[in-house]
C-alpha positions in Angstrom: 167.3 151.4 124.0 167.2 148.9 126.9 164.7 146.4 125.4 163.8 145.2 121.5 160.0 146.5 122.3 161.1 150.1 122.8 161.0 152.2 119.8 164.6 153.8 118.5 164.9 157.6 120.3 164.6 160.7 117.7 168.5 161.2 117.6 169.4 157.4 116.6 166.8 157.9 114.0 167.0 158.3 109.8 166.7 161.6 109.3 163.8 161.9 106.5 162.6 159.9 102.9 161.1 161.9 100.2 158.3 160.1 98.4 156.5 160.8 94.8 154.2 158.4 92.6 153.6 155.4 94.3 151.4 153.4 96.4 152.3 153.0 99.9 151.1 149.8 102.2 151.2 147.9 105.3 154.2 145.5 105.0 154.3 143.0 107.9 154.8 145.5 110.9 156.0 148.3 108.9 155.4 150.0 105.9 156.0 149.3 102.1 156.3 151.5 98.7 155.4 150.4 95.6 155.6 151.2 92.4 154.9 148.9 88.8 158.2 148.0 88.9 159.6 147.5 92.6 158.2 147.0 95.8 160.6 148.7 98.5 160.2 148.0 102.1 160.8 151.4 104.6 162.3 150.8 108.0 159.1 153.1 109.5 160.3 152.7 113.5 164.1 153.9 112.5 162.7 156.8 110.2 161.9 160.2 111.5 160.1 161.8 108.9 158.1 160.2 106.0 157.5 162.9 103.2 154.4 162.6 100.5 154.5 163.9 97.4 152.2 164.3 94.4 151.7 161.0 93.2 151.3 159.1 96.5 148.5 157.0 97.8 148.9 155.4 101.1 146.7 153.0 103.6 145.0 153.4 106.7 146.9 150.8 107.9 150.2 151.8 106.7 149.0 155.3 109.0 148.7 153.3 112.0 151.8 151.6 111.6 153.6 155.1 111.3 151.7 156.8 114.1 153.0 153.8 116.4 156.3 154.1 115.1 156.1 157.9 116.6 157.1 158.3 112.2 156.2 161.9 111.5 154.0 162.5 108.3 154.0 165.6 106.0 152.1 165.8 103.0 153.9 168.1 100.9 153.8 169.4 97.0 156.4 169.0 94.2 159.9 168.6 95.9 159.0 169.2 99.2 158.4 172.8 98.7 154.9 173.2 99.6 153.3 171.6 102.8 150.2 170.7 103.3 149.4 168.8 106.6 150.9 166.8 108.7 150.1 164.0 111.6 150.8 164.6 115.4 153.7 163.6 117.3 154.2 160.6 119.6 154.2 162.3 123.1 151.0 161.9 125.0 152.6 164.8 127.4 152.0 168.5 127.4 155.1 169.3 130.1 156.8 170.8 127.0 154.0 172.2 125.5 153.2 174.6 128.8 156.8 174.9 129.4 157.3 176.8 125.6 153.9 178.6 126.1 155.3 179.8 129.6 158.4 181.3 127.8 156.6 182.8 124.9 154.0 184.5 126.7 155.9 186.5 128.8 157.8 189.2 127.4 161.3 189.4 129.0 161.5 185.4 128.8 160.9 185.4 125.2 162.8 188.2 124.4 165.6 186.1 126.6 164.9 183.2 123.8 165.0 185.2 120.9 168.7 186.6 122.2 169.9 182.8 123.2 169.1 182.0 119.4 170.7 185.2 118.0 174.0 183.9 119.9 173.9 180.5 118.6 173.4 181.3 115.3 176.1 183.9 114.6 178.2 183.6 118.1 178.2 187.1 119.1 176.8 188.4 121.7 173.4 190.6 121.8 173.0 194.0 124.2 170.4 192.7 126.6 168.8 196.3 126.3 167.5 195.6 122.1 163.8 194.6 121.5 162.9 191.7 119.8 162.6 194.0 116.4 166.3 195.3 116.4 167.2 191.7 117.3 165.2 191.2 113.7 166.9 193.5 112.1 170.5 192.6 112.9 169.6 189.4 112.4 168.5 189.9 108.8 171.7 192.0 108.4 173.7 188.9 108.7 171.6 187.1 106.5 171.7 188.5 103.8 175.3 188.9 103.7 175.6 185.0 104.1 174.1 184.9 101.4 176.3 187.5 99.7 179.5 185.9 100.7 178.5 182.3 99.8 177.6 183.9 96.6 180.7 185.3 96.3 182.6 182.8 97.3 180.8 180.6 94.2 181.1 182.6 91.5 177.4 182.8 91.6 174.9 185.6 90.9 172.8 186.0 93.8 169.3 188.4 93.2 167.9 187.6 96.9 165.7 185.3 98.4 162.1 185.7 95.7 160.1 182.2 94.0 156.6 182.5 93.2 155.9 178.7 94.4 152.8 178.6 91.2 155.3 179.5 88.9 157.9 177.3 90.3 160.3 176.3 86.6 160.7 180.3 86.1 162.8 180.2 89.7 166.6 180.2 89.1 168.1 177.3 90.5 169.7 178.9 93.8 166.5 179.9 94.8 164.5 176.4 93.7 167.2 174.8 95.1 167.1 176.7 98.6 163.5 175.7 98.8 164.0 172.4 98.4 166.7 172.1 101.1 164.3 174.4 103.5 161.9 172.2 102.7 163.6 169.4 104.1 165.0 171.0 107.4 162.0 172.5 108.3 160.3 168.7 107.8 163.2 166.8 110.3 162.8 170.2 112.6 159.0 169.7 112.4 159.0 165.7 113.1 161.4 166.5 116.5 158.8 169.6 118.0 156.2 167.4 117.9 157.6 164.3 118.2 158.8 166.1 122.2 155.7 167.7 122.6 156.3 170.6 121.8 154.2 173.4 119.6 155.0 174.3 116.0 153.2 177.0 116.1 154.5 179.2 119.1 157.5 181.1 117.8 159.5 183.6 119.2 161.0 185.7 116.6 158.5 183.8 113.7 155.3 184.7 115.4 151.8 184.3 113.6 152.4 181.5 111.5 151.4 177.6 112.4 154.9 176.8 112.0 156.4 179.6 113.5 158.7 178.2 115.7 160.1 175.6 113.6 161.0 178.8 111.6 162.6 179.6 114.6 165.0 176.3 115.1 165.8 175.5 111.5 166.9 179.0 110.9 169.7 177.6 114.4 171.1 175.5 111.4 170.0 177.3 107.8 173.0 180.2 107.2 175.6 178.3 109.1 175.4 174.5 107.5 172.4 174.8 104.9 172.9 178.0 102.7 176.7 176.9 102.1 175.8 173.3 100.8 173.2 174.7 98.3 175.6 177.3 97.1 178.1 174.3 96.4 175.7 172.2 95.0 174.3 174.7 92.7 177.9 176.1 91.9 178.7 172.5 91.2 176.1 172.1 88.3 172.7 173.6 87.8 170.7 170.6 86.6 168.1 168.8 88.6 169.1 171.0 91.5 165.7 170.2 93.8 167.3 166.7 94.0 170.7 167.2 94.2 169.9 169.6 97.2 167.6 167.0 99.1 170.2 164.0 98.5 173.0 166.6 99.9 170.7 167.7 102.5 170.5 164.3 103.5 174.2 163.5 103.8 174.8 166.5 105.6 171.8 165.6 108.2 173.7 162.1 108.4 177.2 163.9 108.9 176.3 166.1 111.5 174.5 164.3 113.4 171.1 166.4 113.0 168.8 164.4 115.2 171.0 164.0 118.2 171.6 168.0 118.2 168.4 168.7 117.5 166.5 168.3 120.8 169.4 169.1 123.0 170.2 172.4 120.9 165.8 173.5 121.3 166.4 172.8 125.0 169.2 175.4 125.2 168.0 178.3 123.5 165.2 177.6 125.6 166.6 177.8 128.7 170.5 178.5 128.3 173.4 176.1 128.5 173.1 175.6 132.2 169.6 173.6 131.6 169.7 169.8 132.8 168.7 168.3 129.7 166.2 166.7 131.2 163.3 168.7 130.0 160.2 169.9 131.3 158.7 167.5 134.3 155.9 165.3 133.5 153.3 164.3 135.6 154.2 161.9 138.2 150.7 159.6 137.8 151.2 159.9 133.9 148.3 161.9 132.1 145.7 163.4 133.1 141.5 163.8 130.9 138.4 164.7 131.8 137.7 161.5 132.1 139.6 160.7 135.2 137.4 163.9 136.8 134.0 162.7 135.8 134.9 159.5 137.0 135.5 160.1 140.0 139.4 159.6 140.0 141.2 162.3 142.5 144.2 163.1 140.6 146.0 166.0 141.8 146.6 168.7 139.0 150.9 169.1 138.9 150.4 172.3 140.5 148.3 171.2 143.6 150.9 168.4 144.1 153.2 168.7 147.4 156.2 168.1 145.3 155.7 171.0 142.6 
């Protein structure tokens, strides 16, 4: 940050805050919730990702103040587990955006993409010559024998990955549990695509979904940090595991440093470790509408420019 007027960078940022019944409000330049019996006030330019559950009311103004706080907000069900919209980022860029759809769109790039995040999931190395679908299946492979071993390694009985989310009390707590730290990963994943521009939507193993590749980079993080600290948790006690698993979920995402990993880690499965870091370019004269055309305003597109 090189001045007080800029707003803190995603990596510096709290990770996320879970909200359920209460009432939240404009509070000076920031947000507040309330509730009959406190009135809390919420840091909304240091938070990454605000969280709504059942129960929650909040204020156009209290919107406003998030959107300029570049604060992502999902409106989710019962303990995070379902989600139901969510509010754009704070880039006014698409550099990102047409750099992803670039790589998805053709077939050896993405294929590329899908091995870079094979490798930095599991730290083997993938023959070059395997589709995208035995990629899938090895990868599911190892899954479910994470699973397996942290099971193991627990003294917990483990009957695979199944909730119905309508019937969610008849879940046994691994798998509510699980949920609820997804939940939450996907959600911080989530608030850093958009919050860089880029699309939730256009995976490349998850494909079809509208949150298909933030499928793709929580699963970089889910068997190697997150299925471990549910089995703990669970193995530790099974009461009010949804909880338990969001609070520990939020410790770990403080201990490992989540945020500042998270950007850097998208741009190298994008592009391998020998990327800059820097990105996809943005337009030199800032961005460009149909507005600037029918105006008359002769802005070069990026690919007309000499310096392209």
């Amino acid at each position: 940050m090189e001045n007080l007027m800029q707003l803190t960078r995603f990596q510096d940022r709290l990770s996320y805050l879970y909200l359920e019944k209460g009432h939240i409000e404009q509070d000076s330049q920031s947000i507040a919730y309330v509730t009959e019996k406190q009135r809390v006030p919420i840091p909304a330019a240091d938070l990454a990702l605000l969280m709504l559950g059942p129960g929650t009311t909040i204020t156009h103004r209290a919107v406003c103040n998030l959107a300029d706080c570049n604060c992502a907000v999902v409106w989710c069900g019962e303990e995070g587990v379902r989600f139901y919209c969510h509010g754009r980022g704070g880039t006014h860029f698409s550099a990102n955006l047409l750099d992803q759809a670039a790589l998805a769109s053709n077939a050896r790039t993405r294929r590329d993409v899908v091995i870079r995040m094979y490798e930095k999931r599991f730290g083997e190395t993938v023959d070059p010559a395997l589709n995208i679908q035995a990629i899938r299946g090895k990868e599911g492979y190892r899954v479910r024998a994470a699973y397996e071993a942290c099971a193991a390694r627990h003294g917990l009985q483990w009957a695979g990955r199944s909730y119905d989310p309508n019937n969610w009390d008849r879940g046994d707590p691994l798998n509510r549990a699980l949920s609820a730290a997804s939940a939450c990963l996907n959600g911080i994943v989530q608030a850093g695509v958009v919050s860089a521009g880029y699309s939730p939507a256009l995976g490349f193993v998850h494909t079809g979904k509208m949150l298909s590749f933030v499928y793709d980079v929580a699963d970089l993080y889910k068997v190697g940090e997150i299925v471990p600290l549910v089995f703990s948790t669970v193995a530790a006690s099974r009461d009010d595991v949804e909880r338990r698993a969001r609070l520990a979920c939020r410790d770990l995402f403080r201990k490992t440093r989540l945020l500042e990993r998270l950007l850097p880690d998208i741009r190298e499965v994008l592009h391998g470790r020998d990327d800059s870091g820097t990105g996809a370019r943005q337009p030199a004269g800032g961005s460009e509408s149909l507005d600037d055309r029918t105006e008359g305003r002769d802005i070069p597109w990026p690919h007309d420019r000499e310096d392209s």
